[in-house]
C-alpha positions as CSV (number, residue, x, y, z in Angstrom):
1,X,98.6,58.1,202.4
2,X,99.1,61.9,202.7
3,X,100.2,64.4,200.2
4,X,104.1,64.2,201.1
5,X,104.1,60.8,200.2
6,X,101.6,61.4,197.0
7,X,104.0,64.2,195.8
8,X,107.2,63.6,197.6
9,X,109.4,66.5,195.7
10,X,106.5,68.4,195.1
11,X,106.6,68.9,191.6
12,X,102.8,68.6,190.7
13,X,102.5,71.5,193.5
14,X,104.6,73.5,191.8
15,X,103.3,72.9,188.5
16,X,100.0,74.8,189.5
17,X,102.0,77.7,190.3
18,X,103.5,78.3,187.0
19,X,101.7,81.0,185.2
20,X,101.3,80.0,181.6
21,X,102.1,76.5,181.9
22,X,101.5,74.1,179.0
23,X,100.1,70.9,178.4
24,X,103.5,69.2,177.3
25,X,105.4,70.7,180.5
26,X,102.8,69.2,182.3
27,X,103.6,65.6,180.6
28,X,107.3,66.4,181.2
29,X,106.6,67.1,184.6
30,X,104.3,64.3,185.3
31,X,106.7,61.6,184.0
32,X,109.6,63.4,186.3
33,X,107.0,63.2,189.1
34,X,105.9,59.5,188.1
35,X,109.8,58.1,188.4
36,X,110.0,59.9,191.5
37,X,107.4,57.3,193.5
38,X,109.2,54.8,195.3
39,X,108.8,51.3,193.6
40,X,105.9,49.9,193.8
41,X,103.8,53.0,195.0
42,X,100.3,53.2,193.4
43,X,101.0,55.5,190.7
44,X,96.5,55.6,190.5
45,X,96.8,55.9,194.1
46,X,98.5,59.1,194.2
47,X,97.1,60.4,191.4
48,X,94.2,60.8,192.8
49,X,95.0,62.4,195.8
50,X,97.0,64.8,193.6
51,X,93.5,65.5,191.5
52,X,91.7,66.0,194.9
53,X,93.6,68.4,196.3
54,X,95.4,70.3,193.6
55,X,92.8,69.6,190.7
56,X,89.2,70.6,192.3
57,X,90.6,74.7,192.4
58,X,91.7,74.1,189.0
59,X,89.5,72.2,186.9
60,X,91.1,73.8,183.8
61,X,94.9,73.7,184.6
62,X,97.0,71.7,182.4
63,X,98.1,69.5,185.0
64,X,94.5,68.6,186.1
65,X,94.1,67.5,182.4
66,X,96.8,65.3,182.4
67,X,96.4,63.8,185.7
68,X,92.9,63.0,184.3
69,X,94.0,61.4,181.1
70,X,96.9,59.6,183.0
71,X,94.1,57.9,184.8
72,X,92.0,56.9,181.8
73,X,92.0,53.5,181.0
74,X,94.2,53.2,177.8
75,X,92.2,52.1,174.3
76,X,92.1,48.5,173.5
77,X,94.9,47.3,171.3
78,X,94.1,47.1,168.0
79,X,95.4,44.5,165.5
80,X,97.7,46.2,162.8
81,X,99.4,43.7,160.4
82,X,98.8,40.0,159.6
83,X,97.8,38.6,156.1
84,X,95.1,41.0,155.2
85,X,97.6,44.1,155.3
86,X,100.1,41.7,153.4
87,X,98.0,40.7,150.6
88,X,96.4,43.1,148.2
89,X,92.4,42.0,148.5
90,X,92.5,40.7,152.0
C-alpha cells in the first residue's frame, strides 16, 4: 500500500500544514479522512502509514496524537446498570 491509497484526498497531508491546528480539527478531519477509505480498507492499516510518514517529523502535532489514540485499543466495557444501581444497598 502506498500513501495515495493511505490518504487518498490527502487530507491528513494537509492537516500538518495548518499552522495552529487543534486537536478537535484534527478529530473532524480524521473522521472526514476515515469515511473517505474505500470499504473495507484497513482503517489500522493506513493509519500507520499515515503515523510513519507524516507523524515521525511531528511527534507533537495534533494529528499525530490522534492518529495515535485512534490506534489504541478502546477500554474494556464496563457494566453500568443492573440490580445493584436499581436497589438502594446493592
Amino acid at each position: 500500500m502506498d500513501l495515495g491509497e493511505a490518504d487518498p484526498k490527502g487530507l491528513i497531508r494537509e492537516s500538518y500544514r495548518i499552522e495552529g491546528i487543534t486537536a478537535s480539527e484534527c478529530r473532524s478531519i480524521l473522521v472526514d479522512w476515515a469515511l473517505s477509505l474505500p470499504t473495507g480498507s484497513g482503517f489500522v492499516d493506513h493509519a500507520r502509514i499515515l503515523l510513519a510518514v507524516y507523524g515521525k517529523d511531528a511527534p507533537d502535532h495534533p494529528m499525530t496524537v490522534v492518529l495515535t489514540d485512534a490506534l489504541s485499543a478502546p477500554e474494556a466495557p464496563r457494566r453500568r446498570g443492573g440490580r445493584a444501581a436499581r436497589v438502594p444497598g446493592g
